[in-house]
C-alpha positions as CSV (number, residue, x, y, z in Angstrom):
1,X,171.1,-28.4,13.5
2,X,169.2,-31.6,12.8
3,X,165.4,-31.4,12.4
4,X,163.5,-34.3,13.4
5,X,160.8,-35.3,10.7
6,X,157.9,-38.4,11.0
7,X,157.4,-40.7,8.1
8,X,154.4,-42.5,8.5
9,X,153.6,-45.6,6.6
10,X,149.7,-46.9,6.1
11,X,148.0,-50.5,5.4
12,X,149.7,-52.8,3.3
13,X,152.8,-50.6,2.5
14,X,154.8,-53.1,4.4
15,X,153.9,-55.5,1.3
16,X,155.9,-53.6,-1.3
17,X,158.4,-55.0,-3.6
18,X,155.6,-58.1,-3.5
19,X,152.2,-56.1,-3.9
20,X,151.4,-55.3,-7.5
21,X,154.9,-54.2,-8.5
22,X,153.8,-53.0,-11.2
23,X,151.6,-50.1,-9.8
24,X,153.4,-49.8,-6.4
25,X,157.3,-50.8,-8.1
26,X,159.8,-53.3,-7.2
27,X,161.1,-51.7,-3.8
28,X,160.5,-52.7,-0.4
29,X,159.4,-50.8,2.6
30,X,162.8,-51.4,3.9
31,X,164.8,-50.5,0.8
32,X,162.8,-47.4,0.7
33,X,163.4,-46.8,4.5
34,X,167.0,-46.3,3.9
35,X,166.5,-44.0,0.9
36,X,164.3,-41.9,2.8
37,X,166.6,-41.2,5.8
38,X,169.8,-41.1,3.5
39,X,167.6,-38.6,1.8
40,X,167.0,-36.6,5.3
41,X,170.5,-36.8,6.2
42,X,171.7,-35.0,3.1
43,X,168.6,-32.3,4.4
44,X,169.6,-32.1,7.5
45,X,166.8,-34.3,8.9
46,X,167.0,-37.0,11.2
47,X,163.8,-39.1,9.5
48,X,161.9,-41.8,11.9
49,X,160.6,-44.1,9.8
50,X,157.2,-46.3,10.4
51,X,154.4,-48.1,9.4
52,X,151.1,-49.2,10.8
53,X,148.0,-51.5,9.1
54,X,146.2,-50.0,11.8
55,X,144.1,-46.7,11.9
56,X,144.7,-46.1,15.6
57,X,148.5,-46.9,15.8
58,X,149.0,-44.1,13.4
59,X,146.7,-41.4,14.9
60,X,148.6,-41.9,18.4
61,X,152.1,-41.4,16.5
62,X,150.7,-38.2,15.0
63,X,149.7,-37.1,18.3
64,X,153.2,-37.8,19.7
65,X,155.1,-35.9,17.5
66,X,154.0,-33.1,18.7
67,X,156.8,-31.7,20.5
68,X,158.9,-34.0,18.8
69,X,158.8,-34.3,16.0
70,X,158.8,-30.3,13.3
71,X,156.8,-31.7,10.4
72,X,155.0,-35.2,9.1
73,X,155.3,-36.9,6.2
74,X,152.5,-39.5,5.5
75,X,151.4,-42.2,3.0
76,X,148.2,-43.4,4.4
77,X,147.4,-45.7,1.9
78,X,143.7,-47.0,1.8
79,X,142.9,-44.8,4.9
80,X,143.7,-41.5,2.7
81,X,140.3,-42.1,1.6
82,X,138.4,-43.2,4.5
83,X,139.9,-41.9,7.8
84,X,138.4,-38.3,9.0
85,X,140.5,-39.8,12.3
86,X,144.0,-38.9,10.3
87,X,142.7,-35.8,9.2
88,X,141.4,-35.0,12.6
89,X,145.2,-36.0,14.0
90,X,146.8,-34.2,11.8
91,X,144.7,-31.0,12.3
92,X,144.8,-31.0,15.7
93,X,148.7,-31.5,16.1
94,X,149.2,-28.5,13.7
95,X,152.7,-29.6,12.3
96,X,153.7,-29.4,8.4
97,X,152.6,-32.2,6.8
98,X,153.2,-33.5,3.1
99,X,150.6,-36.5,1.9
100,X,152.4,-38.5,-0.2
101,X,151.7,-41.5,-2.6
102,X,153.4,-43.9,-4.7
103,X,151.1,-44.0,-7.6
104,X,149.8,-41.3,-9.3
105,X,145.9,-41.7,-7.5
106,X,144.2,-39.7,-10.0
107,X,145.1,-42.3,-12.6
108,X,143.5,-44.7,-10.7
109,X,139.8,-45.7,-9.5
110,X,137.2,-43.4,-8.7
111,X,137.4,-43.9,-5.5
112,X,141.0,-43.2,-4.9
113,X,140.4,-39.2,-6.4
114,X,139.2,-38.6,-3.2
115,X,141.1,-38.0,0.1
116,X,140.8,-36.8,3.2
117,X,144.3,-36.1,4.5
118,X,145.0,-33.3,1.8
119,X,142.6,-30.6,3.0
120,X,145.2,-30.6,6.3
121,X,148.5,-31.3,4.4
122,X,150.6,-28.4,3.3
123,X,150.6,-30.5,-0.5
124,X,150.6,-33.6,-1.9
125,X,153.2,-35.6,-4.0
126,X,152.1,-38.5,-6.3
127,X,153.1,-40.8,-8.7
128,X,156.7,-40.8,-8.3
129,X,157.1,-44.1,-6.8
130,X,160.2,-44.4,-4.2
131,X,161.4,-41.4,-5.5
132,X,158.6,-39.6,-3.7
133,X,159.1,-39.8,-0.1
134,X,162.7,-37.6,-0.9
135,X,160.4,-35.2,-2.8
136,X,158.4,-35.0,-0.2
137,X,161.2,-34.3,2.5
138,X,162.7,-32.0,0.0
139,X,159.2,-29.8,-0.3
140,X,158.7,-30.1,3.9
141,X,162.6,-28.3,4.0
142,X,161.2,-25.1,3.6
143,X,158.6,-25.7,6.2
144,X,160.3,-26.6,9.0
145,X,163.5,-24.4,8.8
């Protein structure tokens, strides 16, 4: 059986491979799209794949996945630390979710130690790069079986 599982893409994400490559590495959104589901396919997941520079966009695809989708995978980019609307969506909607980041945050600016999605997601992954988001399908697996 095939679970269904959300990947969620914030702001600026769809710049990779051409946003600071050296922090965010060489990969774009698209070549990491194709990982990722190859990634879910060897799970046992079928992976829909987005992205969205815009708050709202993603809290109404969290709310639709309820029902549809078994568990969430997000990287919220800049909104991890300013949206209490994600972490209100993703509360409410109750499904696994794994926060997930490309860099390792806490090696970063003050401001990025902070974020408001983890108190709701099941854990956190960051600092892999690309490698990540199959991580983070690989640590929802248990979740959603």
């Amino acid at each position: 059986m095939t679970v269904a599982i959300l990947v969620l893409n914030g702001p600026n994400l769809n710049m990779l491979g051409k946003r600071e490559p050296g922090v965010y590495g060489a990969k774009t959104l698209g070549e990491i799209e194709a990982e990722t589901k190859a990634a879910g396919e060897r799970l046992g997941m079928a992976v829909d794949f987005r992205q969205s520079n815009h708050e709202g966009v993603l809290v109404d695809w969290i709310h639709e996945a309820l029902g549809r989708f078994r568990g969430i995978v997000i990287n919220p980019g800049a909104y991890t630390h300013t949206s209490i609307a994600l972490h209100d969506a993703i509360r409410a909607v109750g499904l696994p979710t794994i926060e997930l980041h490309l860099s390792n945050v806490f090696a970063r600016e003050d401001f990025r130690h902070h974020s408001y999605v983890s108190p709701v997601a099941a854990g956190v992954i960051c600092g892999f790069g690309a490698a990540g988001y199959g991580l983070a399908l690989q640590a929802l697996q248990p979740l959603v079986d």
